[in-house]
Backbone of each chain as nested JSON, in Angstrom:
{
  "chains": [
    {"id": "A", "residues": [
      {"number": 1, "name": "UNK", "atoms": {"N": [-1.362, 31.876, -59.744], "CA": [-2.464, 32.252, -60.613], "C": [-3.651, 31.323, -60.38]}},
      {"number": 2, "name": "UNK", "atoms": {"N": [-4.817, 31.705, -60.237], "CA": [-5.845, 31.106, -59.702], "C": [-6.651, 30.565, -60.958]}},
      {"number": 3, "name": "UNK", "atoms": {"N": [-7.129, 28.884, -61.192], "CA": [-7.032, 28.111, -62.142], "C": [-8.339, 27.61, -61.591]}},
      {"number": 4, "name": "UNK", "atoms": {"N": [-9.232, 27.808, -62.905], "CA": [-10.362, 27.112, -62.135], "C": [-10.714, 25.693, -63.491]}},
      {"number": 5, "name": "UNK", "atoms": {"N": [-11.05, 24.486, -63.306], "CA": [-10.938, 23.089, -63.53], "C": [-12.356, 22.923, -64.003]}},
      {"number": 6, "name": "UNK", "atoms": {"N": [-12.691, 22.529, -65.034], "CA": [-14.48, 22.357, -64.835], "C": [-13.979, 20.337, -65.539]}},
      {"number": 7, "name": "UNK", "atoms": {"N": [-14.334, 19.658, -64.491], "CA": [-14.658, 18.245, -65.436], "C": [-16.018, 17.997, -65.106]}},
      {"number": 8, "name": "UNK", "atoms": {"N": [-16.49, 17.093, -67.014], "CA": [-17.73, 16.54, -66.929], "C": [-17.455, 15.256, -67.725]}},
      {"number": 9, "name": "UNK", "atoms": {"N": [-18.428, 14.461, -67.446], "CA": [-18.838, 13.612, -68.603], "C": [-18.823, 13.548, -70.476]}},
      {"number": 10, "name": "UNK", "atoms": {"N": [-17.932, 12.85, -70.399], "CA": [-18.023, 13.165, -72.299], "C": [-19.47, 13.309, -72.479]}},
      {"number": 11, "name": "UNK", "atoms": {"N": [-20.074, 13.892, -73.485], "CA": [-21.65, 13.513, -74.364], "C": [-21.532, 12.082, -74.45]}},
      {"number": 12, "name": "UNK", "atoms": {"N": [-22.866, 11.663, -74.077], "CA": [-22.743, 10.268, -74.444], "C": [-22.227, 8.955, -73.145]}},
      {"number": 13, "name": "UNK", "atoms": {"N": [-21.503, 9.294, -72.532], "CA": [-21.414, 9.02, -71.038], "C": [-22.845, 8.944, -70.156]}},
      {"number": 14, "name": "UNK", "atoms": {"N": [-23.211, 7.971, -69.747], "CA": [-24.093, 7.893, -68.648], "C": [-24.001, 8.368, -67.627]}},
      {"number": 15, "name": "UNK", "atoms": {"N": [-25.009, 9.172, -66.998], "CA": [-24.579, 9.989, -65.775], "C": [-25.664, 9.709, -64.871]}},
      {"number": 16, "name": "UNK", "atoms": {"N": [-25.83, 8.805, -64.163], "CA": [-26.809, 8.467, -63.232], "C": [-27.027, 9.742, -62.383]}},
      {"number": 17, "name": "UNK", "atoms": {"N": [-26.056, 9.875, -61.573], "CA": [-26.228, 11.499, -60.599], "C": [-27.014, 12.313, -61.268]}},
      {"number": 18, "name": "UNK", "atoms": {"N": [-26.541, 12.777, -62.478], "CA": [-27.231, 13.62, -63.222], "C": [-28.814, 13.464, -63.158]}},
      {"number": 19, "name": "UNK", "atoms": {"N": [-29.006, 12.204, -63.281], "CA": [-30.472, 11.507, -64.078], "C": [-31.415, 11.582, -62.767]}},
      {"number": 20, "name": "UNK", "atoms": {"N": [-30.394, 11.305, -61.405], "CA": [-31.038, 11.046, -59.778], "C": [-31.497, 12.866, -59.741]}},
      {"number": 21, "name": "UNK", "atoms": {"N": [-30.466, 13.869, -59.891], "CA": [-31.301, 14.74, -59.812], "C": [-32.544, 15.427, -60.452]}},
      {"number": 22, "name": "UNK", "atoms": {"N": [-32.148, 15.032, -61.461], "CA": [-33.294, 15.872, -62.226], "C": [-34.675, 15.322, -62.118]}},
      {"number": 23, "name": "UNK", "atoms": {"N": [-33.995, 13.778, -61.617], "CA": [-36.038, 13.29, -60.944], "C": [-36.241, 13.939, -59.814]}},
      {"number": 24, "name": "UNK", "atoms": {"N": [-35.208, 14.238, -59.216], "CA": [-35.615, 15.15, -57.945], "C": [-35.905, 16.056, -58.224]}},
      {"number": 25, "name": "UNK", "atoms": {"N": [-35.414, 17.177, -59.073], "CA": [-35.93, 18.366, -60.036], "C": [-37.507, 18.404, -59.982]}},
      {"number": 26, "name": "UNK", "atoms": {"N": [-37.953, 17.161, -60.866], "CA": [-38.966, 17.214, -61.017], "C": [-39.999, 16.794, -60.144]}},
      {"number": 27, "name": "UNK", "atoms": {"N": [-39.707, 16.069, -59.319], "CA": [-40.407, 15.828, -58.039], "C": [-40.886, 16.969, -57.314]}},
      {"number": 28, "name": "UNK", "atoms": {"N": [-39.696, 18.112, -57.364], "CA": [-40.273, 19.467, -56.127], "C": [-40.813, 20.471, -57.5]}},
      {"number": 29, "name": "UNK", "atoms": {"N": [-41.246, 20.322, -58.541], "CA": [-41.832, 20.976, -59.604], "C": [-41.015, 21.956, -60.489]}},
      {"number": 30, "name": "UNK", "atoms": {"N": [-39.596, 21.446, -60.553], "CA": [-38.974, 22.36, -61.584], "C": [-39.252, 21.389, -62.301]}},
      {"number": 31, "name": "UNK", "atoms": {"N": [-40.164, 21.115, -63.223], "CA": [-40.441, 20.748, -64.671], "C": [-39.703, 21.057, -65.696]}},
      {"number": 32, "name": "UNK", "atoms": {"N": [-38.938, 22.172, -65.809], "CA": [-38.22, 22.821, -67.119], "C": [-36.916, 22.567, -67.282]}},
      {"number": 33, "name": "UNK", "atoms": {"N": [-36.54, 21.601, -65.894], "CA": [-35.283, 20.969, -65.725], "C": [-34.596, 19.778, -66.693]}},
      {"number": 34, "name": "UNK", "atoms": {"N": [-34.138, 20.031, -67.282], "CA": [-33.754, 18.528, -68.857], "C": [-32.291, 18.544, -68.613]}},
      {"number": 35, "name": "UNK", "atoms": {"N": [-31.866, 17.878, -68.931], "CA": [-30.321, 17.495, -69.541], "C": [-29.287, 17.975, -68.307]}},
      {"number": 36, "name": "UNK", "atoms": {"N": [-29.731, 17.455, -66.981], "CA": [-28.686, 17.48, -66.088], "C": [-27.904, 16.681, -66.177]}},
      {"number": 37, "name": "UNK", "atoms": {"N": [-26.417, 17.457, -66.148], "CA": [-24.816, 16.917, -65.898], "C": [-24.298, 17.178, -64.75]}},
      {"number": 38, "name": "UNK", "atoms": {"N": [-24.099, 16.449, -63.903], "CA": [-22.927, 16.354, -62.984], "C": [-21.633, 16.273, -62.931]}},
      {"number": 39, "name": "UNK", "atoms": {"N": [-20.86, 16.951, -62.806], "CA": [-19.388, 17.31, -62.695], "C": [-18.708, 17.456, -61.499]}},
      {"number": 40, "name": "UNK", "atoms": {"N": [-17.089, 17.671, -61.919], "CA": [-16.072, 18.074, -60.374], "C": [-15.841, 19.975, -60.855]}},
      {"number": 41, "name": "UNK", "atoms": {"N": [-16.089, 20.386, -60.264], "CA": [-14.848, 21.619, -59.756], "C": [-13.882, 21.563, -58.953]}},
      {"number": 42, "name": "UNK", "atoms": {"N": [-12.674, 21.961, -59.501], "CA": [-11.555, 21.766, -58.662], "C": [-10.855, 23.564, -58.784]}},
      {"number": 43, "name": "UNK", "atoms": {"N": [-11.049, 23.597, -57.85], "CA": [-10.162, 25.435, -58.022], "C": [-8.984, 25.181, -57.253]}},
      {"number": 44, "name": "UNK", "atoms": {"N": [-7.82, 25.803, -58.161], "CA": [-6.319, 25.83, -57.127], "C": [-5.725, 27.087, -57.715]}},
      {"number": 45, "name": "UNK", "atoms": {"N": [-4.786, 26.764, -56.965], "CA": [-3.696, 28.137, -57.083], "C": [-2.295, 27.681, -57.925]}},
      {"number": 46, "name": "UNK", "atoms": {"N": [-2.126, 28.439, -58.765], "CA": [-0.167, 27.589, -59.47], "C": [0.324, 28.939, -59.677]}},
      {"number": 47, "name": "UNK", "atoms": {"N": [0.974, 28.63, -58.093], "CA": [2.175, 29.96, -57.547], "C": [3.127, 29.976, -58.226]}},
      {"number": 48, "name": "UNK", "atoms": {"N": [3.952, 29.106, -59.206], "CA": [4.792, 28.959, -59.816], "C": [4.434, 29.101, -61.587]}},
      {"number": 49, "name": "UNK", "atoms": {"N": [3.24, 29.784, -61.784], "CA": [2.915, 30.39, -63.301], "C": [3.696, 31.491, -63.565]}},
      {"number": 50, "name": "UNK", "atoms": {"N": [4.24, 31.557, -64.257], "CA": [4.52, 32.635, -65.1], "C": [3.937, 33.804, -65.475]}},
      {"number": 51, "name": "UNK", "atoms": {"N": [3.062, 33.174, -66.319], "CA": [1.829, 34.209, -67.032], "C": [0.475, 32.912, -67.453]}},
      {"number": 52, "name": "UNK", "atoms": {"N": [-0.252, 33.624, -67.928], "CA": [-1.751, 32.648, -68.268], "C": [-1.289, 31.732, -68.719]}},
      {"number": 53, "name": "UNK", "atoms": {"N": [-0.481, 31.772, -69.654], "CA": [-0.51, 30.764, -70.73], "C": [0.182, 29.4, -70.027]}},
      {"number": 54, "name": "UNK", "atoms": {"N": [1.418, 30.012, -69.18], "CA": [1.984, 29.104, -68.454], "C": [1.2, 28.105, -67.518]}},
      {"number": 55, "name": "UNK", "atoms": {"N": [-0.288, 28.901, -66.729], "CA": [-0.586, 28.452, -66.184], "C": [-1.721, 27.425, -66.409]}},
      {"number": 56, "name": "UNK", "atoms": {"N": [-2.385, 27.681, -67.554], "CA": [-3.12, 26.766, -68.559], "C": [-2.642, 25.449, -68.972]}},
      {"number": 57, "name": "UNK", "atoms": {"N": [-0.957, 25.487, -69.167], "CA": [-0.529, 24.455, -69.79], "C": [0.064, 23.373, -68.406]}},
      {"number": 58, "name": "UNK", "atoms": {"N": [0.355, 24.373, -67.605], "CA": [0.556, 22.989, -66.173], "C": [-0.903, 22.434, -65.648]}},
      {"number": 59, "name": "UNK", "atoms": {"N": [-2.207, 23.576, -65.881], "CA": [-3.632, 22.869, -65.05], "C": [-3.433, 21.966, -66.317]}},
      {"number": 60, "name": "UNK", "atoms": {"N": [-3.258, 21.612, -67.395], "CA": [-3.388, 21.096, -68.819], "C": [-2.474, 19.273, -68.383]}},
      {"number": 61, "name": "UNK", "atoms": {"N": [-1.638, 19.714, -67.79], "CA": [-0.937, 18.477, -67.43], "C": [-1.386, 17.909, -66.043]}},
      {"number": 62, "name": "UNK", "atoms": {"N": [-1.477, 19.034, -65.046], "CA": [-2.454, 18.158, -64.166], "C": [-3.788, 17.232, -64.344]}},
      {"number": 63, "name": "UNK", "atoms": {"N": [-4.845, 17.897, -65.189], "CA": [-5.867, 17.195, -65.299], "C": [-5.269, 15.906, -66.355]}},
      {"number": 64, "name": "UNK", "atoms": {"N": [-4.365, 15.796, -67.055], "CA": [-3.851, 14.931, -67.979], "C": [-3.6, 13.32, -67.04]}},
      {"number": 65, "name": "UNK", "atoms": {"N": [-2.526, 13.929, -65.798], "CA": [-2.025, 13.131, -65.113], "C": [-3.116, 12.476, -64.361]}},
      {"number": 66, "name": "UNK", "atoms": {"N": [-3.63, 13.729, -63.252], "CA": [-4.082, 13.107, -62.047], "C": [-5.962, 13.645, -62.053]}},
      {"number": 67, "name": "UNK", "atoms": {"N": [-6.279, 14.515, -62.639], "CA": [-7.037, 15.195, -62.306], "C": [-8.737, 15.173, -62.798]}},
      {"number": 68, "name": "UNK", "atoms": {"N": [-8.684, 14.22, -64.179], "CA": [-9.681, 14.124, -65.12], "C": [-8.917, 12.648, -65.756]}},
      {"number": 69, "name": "UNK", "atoms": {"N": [-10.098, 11.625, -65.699], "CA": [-10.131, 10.52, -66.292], "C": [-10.899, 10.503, -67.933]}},
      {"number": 70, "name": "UNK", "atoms": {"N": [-9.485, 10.072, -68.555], "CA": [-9.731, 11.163, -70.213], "C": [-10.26, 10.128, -70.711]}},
      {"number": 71, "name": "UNK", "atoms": {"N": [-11.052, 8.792, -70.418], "CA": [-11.588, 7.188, -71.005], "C": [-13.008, 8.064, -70.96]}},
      {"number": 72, "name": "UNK", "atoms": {"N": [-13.802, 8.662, -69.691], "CA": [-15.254, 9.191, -69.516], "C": [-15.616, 10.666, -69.39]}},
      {"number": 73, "name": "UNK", "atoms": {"N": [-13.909, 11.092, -68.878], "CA": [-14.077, 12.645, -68.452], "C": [-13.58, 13.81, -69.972]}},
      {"number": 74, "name": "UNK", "atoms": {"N": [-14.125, 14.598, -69.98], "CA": [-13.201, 15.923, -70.672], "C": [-13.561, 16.956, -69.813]}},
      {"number": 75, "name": "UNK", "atoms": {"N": [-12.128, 18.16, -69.848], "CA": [-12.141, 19.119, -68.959], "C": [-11.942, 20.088, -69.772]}},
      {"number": 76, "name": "UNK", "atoms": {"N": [-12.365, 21.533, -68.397], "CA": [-12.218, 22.798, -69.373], "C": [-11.468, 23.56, -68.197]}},
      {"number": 77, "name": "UNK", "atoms": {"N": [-10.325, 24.308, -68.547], "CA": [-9.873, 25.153, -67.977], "C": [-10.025, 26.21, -68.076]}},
      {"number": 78, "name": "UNK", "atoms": {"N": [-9.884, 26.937, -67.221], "CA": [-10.379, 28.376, -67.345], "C": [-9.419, 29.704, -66.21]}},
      {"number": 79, "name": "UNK", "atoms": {"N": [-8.593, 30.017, -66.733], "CA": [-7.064, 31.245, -65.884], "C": [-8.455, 32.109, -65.487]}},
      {"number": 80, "name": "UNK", "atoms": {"N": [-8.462, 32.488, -64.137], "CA": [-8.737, 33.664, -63.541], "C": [-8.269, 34.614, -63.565]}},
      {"number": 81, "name": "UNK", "atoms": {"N": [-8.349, 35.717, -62.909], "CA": [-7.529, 36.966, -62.807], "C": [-6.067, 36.539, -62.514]}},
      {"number": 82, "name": "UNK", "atoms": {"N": [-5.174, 37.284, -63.006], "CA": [-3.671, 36.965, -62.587], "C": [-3.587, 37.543, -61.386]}},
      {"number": 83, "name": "UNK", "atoms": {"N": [-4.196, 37.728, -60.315], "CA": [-3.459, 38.447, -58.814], "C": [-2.742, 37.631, -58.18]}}
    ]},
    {"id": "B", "residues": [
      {"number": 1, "name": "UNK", "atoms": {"N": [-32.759, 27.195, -71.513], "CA": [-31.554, 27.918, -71.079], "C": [-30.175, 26.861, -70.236]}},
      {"number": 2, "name": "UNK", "atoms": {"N": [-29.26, 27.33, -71.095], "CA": [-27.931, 26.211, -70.74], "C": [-27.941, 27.387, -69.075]}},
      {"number": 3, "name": "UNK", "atoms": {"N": [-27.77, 26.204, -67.986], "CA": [-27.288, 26.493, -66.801], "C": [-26.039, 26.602, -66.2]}},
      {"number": 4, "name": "UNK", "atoms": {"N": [-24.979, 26.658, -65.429], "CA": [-23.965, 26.081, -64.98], "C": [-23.928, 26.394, -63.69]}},
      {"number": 5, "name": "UNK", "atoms": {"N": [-24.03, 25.326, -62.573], "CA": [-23.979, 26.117, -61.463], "C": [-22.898, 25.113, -60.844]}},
      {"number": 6, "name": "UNK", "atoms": {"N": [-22.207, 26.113, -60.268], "CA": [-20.621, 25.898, -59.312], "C": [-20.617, 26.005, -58.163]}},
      {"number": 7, "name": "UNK", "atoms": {"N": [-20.806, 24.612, -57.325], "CA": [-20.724, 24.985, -55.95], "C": [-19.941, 24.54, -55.522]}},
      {"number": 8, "name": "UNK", "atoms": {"N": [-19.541, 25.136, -54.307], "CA": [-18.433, 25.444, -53.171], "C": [-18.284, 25.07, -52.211]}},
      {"number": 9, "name": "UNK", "atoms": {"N": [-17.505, 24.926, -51.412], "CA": [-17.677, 24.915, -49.702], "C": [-17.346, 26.234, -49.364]}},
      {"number": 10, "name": "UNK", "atoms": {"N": [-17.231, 26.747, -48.352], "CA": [-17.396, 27.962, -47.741], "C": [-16.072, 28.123, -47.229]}},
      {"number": 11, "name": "UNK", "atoms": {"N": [-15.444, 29.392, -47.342], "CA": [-14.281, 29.465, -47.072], "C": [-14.317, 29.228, -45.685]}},
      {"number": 12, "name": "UNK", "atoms": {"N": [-13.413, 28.357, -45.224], "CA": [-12.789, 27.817, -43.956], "C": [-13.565, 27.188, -43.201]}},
      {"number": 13, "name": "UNK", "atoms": {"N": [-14.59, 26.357, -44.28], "CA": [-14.659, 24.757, -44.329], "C": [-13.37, 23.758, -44.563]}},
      {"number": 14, "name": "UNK", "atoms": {"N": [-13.207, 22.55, -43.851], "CA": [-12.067, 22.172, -43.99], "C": [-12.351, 21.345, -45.242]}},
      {"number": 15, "name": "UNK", "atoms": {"N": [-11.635, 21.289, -46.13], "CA": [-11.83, 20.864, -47.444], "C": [-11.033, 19.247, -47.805]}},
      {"number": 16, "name": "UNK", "atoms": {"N": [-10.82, 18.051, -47.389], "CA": [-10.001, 16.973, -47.218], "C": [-10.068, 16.424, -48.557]}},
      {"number": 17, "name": "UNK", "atoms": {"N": [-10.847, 16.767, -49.507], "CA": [-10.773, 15.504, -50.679], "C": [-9.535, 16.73, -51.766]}},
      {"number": 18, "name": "UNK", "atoms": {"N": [-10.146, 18.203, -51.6], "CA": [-9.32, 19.08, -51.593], "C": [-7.306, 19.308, -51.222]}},
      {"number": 19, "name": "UNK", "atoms": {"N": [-7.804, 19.092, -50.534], "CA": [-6.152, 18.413, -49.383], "C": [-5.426, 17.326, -49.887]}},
      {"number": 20, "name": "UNK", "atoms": {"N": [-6.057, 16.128, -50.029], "CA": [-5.544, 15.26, -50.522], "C": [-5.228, 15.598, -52.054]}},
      {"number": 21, "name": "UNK", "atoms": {"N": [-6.087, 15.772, -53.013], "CA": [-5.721, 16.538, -54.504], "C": [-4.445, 17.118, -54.651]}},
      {"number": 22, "name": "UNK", "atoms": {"N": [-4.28, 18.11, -53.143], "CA": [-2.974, 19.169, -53.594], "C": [-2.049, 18.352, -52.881]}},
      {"number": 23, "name": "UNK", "atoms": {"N": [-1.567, 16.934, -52.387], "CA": [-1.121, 16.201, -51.862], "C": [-0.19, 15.435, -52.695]}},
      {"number": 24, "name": "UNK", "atoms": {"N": [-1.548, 14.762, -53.973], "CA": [-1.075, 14.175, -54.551], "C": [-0.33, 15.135, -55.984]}},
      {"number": 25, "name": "UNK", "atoms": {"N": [-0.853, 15.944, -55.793], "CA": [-0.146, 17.044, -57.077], "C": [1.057, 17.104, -57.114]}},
      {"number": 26, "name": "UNK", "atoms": {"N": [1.186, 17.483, -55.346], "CA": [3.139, 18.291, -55.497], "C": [3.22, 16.477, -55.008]}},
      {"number": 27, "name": "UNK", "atoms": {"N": [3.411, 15.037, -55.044], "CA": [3.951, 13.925, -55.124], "C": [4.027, 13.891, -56.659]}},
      {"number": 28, "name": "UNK", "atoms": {"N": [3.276, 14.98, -57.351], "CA": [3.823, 14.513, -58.95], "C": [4.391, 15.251, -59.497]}},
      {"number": 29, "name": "UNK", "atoms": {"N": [5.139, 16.494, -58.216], "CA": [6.289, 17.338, -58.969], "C": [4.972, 18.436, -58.938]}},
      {"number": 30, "name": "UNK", "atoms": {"N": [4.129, 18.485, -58.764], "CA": [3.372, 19.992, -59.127], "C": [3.618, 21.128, -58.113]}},
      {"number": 31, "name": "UNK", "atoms": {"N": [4.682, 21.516, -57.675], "CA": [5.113, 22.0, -56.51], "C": [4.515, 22.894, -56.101]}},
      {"number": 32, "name": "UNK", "atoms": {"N": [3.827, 23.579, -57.453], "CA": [3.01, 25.247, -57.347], "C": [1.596, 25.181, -57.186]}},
      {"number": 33, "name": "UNK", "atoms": {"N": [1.133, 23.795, -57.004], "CA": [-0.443, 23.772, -56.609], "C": [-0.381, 24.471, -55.029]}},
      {"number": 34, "name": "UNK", "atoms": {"N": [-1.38, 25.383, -54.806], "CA": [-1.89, 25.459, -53.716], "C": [-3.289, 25.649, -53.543]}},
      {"number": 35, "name": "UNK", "atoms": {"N": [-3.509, 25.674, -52.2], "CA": [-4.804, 25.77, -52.079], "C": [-6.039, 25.302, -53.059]}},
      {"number": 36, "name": "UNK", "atoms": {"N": [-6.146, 24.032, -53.035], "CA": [-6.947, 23.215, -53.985], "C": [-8.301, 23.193, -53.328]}},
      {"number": 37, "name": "UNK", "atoms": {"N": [-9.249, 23.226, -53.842], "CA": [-10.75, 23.083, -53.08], "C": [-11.391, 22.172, -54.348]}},
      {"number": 38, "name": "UNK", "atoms": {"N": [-11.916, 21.331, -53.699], "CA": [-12.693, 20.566, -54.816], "C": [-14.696, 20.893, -54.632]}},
      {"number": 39, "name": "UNK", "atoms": {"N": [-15.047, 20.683, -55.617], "CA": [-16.742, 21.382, -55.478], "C": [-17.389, 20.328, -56.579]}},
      {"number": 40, "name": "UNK", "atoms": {"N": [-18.571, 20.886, -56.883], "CA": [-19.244, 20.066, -57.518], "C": [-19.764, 21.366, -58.755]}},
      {"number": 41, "name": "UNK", "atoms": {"N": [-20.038, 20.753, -59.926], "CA": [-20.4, 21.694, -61.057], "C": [-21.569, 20.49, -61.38]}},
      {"number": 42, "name": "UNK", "atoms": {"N": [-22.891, 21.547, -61.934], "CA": [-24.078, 20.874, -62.211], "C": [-24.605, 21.837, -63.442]}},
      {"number": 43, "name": "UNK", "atoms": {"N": [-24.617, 21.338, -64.59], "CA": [-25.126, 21.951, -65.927], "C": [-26.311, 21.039, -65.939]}},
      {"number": 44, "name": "UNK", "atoms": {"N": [-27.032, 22.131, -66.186], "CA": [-28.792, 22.131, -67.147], "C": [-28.955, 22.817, -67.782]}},
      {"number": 45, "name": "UNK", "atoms": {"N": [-30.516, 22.15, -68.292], "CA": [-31.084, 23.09, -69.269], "C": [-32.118, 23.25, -68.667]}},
      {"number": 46, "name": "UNK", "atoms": {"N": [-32.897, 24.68, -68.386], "CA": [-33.918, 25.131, -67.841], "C": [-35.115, 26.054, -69.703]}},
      {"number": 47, "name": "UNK", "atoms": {"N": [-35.542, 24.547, -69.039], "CA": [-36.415, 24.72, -70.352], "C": [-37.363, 25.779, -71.069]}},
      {"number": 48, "name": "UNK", "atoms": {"N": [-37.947, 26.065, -69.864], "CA": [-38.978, 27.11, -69.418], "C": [-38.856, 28.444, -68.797]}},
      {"number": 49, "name": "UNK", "atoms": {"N": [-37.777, 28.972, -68.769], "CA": [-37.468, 29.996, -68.41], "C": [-37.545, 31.133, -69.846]}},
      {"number": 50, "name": "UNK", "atoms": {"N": [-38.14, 32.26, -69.128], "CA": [-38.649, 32.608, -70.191], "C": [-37.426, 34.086, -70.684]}},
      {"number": 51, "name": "UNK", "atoms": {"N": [-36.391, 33.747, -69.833], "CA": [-35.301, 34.81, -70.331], "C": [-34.051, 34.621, -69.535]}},
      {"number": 52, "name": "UNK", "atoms": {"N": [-32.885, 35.056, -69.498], "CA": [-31.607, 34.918, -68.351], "C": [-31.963, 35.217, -67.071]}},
      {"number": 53, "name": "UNK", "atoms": {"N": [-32.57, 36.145, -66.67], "CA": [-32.957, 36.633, -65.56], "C": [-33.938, 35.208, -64.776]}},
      {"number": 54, "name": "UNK", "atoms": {"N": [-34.842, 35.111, -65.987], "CA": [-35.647, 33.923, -65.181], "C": [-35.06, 32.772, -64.825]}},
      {"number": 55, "name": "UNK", "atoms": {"N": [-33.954, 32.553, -65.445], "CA": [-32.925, 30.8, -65.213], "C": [-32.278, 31.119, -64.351]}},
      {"number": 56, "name": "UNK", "atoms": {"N": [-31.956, 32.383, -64.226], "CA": [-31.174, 32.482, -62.882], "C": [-31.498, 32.128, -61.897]}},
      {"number": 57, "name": "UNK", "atoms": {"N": [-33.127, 32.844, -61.887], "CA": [-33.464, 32.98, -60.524], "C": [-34.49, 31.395, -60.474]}},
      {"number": 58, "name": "UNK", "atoms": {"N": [-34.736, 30.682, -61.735], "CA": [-35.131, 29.26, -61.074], "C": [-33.754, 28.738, -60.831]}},
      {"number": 59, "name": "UNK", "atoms": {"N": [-32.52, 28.501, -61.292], "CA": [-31.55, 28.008, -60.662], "C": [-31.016, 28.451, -59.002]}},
      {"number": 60, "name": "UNK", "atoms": {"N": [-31.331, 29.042, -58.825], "CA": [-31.377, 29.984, -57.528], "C": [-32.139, 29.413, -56.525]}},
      {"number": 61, "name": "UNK", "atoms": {"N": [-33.284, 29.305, -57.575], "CA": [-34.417, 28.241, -56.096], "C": [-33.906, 26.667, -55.865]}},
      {"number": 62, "name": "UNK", "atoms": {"N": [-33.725, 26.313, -57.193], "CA": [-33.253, 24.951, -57.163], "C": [-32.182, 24.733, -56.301]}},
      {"number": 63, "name": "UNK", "atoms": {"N": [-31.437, 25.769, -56.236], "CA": [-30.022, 25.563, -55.238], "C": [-30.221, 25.557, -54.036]}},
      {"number": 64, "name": "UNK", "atoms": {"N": [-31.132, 26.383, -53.859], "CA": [-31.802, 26.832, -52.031], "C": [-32.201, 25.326, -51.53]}},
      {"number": 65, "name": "UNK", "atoms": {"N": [-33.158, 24.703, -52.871], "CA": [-34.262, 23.879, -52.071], "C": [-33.423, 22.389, -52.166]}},
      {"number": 66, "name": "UNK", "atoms": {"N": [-32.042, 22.147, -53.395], "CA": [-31.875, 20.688, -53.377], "C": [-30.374, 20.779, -54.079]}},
      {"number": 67, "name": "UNK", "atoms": {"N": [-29.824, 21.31, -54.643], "CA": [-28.374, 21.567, -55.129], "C": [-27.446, 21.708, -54.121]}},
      {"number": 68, "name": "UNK", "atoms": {"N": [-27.371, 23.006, -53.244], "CA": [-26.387, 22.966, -52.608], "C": [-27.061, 22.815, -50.866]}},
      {"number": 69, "name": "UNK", "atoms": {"N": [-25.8, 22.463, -50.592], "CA": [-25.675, 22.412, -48.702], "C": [-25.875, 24.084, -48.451]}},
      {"number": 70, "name": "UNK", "atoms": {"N": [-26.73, 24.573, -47.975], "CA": [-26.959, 26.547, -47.07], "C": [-25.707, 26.692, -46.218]}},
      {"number": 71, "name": "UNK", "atoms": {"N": [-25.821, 25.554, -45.787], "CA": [-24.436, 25.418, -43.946], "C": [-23.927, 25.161, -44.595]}},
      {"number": 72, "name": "UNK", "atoms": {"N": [-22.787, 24.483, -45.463], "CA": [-21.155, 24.503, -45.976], "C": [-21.168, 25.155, -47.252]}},
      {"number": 73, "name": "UNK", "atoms": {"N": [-21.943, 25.087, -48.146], "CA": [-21.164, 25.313, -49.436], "C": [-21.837, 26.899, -49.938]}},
      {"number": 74, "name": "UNK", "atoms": {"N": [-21.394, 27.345, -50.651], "CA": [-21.9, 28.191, -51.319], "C": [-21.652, 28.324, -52.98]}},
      {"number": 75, "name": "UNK", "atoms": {"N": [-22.762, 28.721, -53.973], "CA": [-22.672, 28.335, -55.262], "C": [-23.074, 29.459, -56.266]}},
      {"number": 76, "name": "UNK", "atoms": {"N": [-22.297, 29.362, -57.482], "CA": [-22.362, 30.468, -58.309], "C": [-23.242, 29.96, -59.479]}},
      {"number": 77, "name": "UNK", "atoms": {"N": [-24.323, 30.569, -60.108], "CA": [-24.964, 30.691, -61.439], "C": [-24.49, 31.11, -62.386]}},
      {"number": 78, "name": "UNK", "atoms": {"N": [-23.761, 30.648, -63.546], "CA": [-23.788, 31.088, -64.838], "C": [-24.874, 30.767, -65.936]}},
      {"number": 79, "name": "UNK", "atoms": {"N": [-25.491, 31.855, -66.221], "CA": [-26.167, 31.553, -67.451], "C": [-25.737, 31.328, -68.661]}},
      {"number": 80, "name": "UNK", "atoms": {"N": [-26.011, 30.234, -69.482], "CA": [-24.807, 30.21, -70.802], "C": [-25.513, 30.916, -71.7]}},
      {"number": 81, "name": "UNK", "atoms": {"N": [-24.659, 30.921, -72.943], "CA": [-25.977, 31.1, -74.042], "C": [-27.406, 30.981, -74.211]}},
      {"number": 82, "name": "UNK", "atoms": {"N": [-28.333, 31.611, -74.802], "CA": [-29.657, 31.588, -74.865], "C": [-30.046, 30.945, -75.982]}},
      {"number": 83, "name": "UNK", "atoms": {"N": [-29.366, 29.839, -76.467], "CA": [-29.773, 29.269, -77.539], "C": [-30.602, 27.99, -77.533]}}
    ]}
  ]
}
């Protein structure tokens, strides 16, 4: 089942990347550019899901373990189509 | 306008930080990870856009001209809420 990972920065977390682009933003004239966050996407596959729910709760332990640093990071999971 | 844009590498780009991820997964028992691709996720707020259609398509330019790599990656726009 195809599992897609969104980590960002808690609120409140400093995000330099973030801050480097959006001066770049504004440098080439997107002006309307504010409150850039930088994040990971991680997309995988968990051939061994069951059903959604199953597969929510293992991306749930991956990002726990290895995948999202829970001191600066919070993540959002999100089950794709079951094909 | 809340942004979210998800970029990619291009299928059959070789993906190594990717590789290593699904490496260390099944070393933690995750046996059913496959095919892991890691990307980058970039949320804004596009201030000035004067509807969904318009954030799209300034996120669109922004991606062309300084977000993503043209030659490896390729990247998706979500518009969030209009609040």
């Amino acid at each position: 089942m195809k599992v897609r990972v969104l980590i960002t920065l808690k609120n409140g977390v400093l995000d330099p990347q973030g801050k480097a682009i959006e001066g770049a933003l504004h440098g080439m004239g997107f002006e309307g550019a504010a409150g850039v966050r930088q994040g990971k996407l991680i997309e995988l596959d968990i051939t061994d899901a069951a059903n959604a729910a199953d597969a929510e709760e293992k991306a749930k332990a991956m990002c726990d373990r290895l995948l999202a640093n829970p001191v600066m990071e919070s993540y959002t999971i999100e089950v794709m189509d079951a094909a």
